[in-house]
N, C-alpha and C positions, 0 to 999 in steps of 0.2 A: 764709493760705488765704482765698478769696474766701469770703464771704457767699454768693453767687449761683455758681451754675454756667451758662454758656450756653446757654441751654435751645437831546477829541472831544464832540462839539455832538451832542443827540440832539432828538428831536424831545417830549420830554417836557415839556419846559417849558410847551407851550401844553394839555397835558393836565391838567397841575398845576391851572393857572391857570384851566380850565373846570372843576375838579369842585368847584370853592370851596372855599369857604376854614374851613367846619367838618371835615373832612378832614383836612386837611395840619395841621404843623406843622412849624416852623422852630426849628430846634436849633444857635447860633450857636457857635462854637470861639473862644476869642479867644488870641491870639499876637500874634507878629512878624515876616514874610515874610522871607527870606532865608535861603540856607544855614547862614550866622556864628551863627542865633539858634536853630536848630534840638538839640534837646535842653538846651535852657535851663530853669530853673522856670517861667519868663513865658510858655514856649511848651505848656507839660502841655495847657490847653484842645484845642489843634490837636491833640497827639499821641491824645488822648482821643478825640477826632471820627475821626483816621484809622482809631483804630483800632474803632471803633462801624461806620464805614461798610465798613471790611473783612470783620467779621465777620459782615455782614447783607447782604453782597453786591450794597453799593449800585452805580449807574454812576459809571464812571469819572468821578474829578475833572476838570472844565474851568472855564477860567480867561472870566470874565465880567468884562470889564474894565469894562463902562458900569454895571456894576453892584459893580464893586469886589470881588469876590471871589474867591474855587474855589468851587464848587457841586458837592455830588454829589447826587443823588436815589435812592429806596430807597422799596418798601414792606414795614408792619409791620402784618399783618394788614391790615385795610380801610381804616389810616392810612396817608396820603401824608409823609412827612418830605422836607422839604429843609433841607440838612446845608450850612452853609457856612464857612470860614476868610476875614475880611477880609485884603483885600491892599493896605490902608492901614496903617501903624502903627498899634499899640497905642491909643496915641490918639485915634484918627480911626474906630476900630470901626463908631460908631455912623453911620455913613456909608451905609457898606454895609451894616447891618442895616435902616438905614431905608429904603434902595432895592428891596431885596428885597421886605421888609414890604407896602411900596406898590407893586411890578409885580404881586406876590401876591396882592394885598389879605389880607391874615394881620393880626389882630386880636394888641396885644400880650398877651393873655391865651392864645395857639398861639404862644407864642414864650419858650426854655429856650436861659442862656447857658452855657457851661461855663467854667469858667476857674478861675487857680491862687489862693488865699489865704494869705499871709505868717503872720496869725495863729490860722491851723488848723494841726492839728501833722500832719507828713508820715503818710501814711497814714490819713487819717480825710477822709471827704465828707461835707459838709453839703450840705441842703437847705433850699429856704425860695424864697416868693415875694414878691415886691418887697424895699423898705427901701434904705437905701442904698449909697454907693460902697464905703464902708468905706478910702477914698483909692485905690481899684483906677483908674487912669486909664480904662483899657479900659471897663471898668463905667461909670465917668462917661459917658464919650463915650456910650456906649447909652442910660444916663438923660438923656442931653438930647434926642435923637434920639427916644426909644420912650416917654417915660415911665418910672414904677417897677413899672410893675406887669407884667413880666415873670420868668418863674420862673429858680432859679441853682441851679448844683450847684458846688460851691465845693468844690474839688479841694486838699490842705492839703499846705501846700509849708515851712513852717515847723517848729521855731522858726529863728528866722534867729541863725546863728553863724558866726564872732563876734558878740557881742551888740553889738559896737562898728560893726558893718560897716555903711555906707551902705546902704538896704533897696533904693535903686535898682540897685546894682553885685550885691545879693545875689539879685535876683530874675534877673537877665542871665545870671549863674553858670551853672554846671550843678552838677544833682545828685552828690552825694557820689556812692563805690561801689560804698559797701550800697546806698546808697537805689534807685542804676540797677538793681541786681539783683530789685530791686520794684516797678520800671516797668511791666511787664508785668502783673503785679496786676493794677494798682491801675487801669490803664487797660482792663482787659477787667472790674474790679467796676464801673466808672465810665458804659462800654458797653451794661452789665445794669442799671443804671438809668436809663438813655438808654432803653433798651427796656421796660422797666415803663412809663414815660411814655408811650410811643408806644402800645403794645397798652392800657392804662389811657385811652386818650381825653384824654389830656393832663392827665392829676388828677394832681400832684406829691406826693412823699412827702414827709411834714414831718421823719420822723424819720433823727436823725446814723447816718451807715454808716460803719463802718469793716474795712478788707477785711483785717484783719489779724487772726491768733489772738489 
């Protein structure tokens, strides 16, 4: 059971971009583009954001290619969020975070990545602002692009089993299927603190969530 209970080109973009950049906030998914990757562990970030921007009623995903991404936009209260998925690999993240950043001009201190952690155990979110990669490739890529000092909700995709299995081949996988059956959870707890963030003025909670009894 959760913790939290829930309480096409538009012309938005240039709205965004005039009300500045104490306003908004940019809340980045990280993943790996393609159908083949889609309900993967690597991809929970994405799945996370889809499902944050559905239930807040953001606009429709469009695909910003000079900016490397999907973009949805949404407001939370008298916060502007734009919600993005890079459409470079894993790797290459911080591309597109840094392009956004800078058409935006968003300070990385308005800027929350989500993404999956090997060694969080399935079902539990941490929070925390800066520090490092923790070997997340995704996260790297951001840390050279943004700096460290962007805030994480680090989504727990572990432990990895077999203990023997390549962590690369194991984060590609998909979810076992108890764990699919807690999908849904765990990305609408994930969502709720997506949205704390937003209505809180972007002040990040420090303390671990976990959406399970």
């Amino acid at each position: 059971m959760a913790l939290f209970q829930r309480r096409t080109e538009t012309g938005h973009a240039i709205q965004y971009y005039t009300l500045g950049q104490n306003k908004t906030l940019l809340i980045i998914g990280l993943g790996n583009p393609g159908k083949e990757y889609e309900g993967t562990r690597h991809n929970i970030g994405f799945a996370a954001l889809d499902a944050f921007a559905e239930a807040n009623s953001f606009d429709t995903w469009i695909n910003k290619k000079d900016l490397k991404c999907e973009m949805a936009t949404g407001r939370l209260g008298d916060t502007h969020v734009i919600a993005i998925k890079p459409t470079t690999f894993m790797n290459l993240s911080g591309e597109a975070a840094q392009a956004i950043a800078h058409f935006y001009k968003i300070p990385t201190d308005r800027i929350l990545a989500v993404y999956d952690e090997i060694d969080i155990e399935f079902g539990q979110i941490r929070l925390r602002k800066g520090g490092s990669s923790a070997g997340h490739n995704g996260v790297k890529s951001l840390i050279q692009h943004l700096g460290e000092d962007f805030g994480r909700v680090r989504i727990g995709i572990g432990p990895k089993e077999p203990e023997q299995m390549d962590s690369a081949d194991f984060v590609l996988a998909r979810f076992s299927s108890e764990q699919q059956a807690q999908l849904k959870n765990l990305t609408r707890e994930t969502g709720a603190i997506l949205s704390e963030y937003a209505f809180s003025d972007g002040q990040l909670p420090t303390e671990t969530r976990n959406f399970m009894v």
